[in-house]
C-alpha positions in Angstrom: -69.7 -54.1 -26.3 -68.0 -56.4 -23.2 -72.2 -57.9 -23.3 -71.8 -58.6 -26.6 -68.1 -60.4 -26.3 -69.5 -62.1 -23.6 -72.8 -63.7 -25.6 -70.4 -64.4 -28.6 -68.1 -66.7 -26.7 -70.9 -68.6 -24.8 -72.5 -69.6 -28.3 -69.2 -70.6 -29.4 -68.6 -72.6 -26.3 -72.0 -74.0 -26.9 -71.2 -75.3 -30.2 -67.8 -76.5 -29.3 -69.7 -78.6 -26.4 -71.9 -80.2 -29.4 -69.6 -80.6 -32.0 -67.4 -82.8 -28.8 -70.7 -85.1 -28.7 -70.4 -88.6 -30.1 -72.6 -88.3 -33.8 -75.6 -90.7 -34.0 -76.0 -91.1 -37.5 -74.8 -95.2 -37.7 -79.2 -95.5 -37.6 -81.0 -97.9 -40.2 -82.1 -96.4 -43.4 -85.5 -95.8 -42.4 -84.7 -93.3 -39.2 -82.1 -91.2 -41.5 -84.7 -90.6 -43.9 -87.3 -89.5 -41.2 -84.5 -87.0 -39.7 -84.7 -85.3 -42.9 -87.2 -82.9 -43.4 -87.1 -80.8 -46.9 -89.2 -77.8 -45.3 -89.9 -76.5 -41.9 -91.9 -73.5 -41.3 -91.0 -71.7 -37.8 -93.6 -69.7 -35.9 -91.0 -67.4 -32.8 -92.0 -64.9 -30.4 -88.6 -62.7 -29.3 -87.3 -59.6 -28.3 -84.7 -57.9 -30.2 -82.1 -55.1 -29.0 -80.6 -53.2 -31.5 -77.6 -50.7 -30.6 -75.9 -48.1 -32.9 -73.2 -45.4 -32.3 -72.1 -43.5 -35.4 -71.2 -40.2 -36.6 -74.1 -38.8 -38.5 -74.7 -35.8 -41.0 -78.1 -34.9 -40.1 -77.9 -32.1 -37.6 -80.0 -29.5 -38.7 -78.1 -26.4 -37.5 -74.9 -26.3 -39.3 -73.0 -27.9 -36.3 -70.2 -30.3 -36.9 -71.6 -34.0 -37.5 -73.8 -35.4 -34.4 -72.7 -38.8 -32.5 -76.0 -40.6 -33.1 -76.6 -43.0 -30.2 -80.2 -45.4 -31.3 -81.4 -47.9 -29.3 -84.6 -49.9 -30.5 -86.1 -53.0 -27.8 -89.4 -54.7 -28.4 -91.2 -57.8 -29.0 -91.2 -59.0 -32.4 -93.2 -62.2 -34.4 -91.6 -64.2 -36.2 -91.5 -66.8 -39.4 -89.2 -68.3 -40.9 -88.4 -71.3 -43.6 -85.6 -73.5 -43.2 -84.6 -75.6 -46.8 -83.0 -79.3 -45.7 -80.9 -80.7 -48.4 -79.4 -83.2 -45.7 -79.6 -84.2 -41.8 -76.9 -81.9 -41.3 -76.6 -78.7 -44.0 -79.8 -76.7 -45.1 -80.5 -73.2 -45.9 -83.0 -70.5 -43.8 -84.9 -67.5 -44.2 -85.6 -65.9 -40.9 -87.7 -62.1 -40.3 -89.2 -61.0 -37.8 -91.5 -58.0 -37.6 -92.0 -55.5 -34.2 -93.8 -52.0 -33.9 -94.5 -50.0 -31.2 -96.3 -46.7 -30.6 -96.4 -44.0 -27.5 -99.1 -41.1 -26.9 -99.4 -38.3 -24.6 -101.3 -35.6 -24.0 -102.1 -32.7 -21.4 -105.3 -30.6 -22.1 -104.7 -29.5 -26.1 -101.5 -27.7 -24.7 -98.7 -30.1 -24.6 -99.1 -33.9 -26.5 -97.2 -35.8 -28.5 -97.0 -39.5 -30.5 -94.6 -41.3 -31.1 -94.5 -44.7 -33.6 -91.9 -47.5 -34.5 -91.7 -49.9 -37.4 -89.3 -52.5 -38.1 -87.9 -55.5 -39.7 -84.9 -58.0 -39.0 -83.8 -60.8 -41.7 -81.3 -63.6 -41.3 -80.5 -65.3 -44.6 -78.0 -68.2 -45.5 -76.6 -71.5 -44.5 -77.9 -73.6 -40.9 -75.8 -77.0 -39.9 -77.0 -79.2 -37.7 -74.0 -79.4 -34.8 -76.3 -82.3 -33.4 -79.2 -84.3 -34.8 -81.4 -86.9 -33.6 -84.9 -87.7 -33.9 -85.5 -85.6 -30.9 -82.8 -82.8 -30.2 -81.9 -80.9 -32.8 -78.9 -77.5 -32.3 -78.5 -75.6 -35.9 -76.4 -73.2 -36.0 -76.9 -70.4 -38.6 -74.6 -68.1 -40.4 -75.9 -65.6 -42.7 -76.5 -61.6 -43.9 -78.5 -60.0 -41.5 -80.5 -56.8 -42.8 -82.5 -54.6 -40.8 -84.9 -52.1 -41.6 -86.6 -49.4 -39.3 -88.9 -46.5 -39.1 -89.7 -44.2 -36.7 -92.6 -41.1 -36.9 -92.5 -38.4 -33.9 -95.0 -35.5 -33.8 -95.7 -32.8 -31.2 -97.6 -29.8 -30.1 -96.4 -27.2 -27.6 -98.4 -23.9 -27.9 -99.7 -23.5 -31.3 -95.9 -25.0 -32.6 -96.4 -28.5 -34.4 -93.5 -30.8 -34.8 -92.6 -33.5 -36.8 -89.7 -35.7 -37.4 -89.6 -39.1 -39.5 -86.7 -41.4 -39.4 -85.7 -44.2 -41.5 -82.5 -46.7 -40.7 -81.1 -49.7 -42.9 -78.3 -51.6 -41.8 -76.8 -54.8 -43.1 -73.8 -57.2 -41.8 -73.0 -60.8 -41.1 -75.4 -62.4 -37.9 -75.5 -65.9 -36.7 -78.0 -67.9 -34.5 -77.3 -70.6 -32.3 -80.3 -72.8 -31.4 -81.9 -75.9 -29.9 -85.4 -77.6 -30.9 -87.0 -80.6 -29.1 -89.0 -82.5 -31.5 -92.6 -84.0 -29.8 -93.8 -85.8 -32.8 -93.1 -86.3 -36.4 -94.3 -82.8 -37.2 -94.2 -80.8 -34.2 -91.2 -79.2 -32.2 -90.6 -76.6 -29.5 -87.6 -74.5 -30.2 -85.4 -71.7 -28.2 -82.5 -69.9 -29.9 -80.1 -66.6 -29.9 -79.3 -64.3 -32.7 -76.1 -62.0 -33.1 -75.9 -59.8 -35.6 -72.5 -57.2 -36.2 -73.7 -54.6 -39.0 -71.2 -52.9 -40.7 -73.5 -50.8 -43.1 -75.8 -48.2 -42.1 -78.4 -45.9 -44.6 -79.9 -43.2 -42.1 -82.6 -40.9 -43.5 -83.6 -37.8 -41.3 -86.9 -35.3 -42.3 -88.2 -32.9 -39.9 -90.9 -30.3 -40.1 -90.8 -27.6 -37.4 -94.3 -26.1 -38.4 -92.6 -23.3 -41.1 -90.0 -25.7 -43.0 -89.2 -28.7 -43.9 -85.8 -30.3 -43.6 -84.2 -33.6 -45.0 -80.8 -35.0 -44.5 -79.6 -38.2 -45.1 -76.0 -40.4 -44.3 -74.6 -43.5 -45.7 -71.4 -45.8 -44.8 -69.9 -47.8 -43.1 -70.9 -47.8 -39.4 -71.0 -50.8 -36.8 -74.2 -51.5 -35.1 -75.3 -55.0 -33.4 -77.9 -56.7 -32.4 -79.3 -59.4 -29.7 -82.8 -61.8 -29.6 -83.7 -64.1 -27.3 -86.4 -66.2 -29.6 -89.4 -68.7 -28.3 -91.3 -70.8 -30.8 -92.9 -73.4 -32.3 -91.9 -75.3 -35.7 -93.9 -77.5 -38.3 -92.6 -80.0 -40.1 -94.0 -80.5 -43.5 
């Protein structure tokens, strides 16, 4: 959580620094209009850390409530669209999509597999802290959904197991970024999202090779999220 403090007040001392800089929009007419693009379509490479401690009902021998600790990391690819209605106020739709897989095995009497499937969505507002026609920092604020699934099987002498898990959370995020624009259409951009999620859907089923089991949880449980982001935007 102190990481997480920490990243929060360096993007807010970032966009102090910017909002402190001296604006540039006294241009002719013609250079305002080409600082306004209606749509831009983002193409981002990233890696997202998600990190959630809750109390969960999903524990399958009639214990008291588990503390459910998950932790998902890998690299995602991105889109997203950002709406201009101005040089400085638009609106964006940001996902990314990551998955990731593990297999083992030892001679038919020990293996296992192990899969993940997710999604991460930023929606709402971006402002432009600074503009020019090369160095653009939005800053986005938005809901921030995310949506993951996880399948684990495995086989220890003549026992099959199997245990599916699905997680939605939603909250607030932000994003804080910077893009350096090469050409009329082309820009290179880097950026940070934050996400605190205050809701949390978690869906258990687990078959231990006699029965099958299914529990489920819902409320209001805080999880966050960090991704460092890489990519390339089009202007159109």
């Amino acid at each position: 959580m102190k990481k997480l403090v920490l990243i929060l007040a360096v993007l807010i001392l970032a966009a102090g620094i910017c909002f402190a800089q001296e604006d540039d929009y006294e241009e002719t007419v013609s250079n305002e209009k080409q600082k306004i693009d209606r749509i831009n379509l983002e193409v981002s490479i990233g890696v997202p850390v998600h990190w959630t401690t809750s109390k969960v009902t999903h524990n399958f021998y009639d214990d008291p409530p588990d503390m459910d600790r998950t932790v998902t990391s890998s690299t995602s690819i991105g889109l997203a669209l950002n709406f201009n209605f101005s040089s400085k106020f638009g609106f964006l739709i940001d996902f990314d999509v990551f998955v990731g897989s593990d297999v083992m095995g030892h001679t038919g009497t020990n293996s296992f597999s192990s899969s993940l499937f997710g999604i991460n969505a930023l929606a709402g507002p971006v402002i432009y802290l600074y503009n020019s026609s090369f160095l653009r920092v939005p800053l986005a604020l938005g809901l921030h959904v995310y949506y993951w699934s996880s399948d684990h099987w495995d086989f220890l002498l003549d026992n099959e197991n199997w245990i599916n898990t699905k997680d939605f959370q939603m909250g607030p995020g932000l994003y804080l970024g910077i893009q350096f624009h090469f050409n009329d259409r082309v820009y290179m951009f880097s950026r940070t999202n934050v996400a605190v999620d205050l809701f949390r859907s978690h869906k258990v089923r687990a078959f231990d090779g006699t029965d099958e089991l299914n529990k489920s949880h819902s409320g209001f449980e805080v999880g966050w999220m960090v991704k460092p982001t890489l990519g390339v935007g089009v202007k159109f």
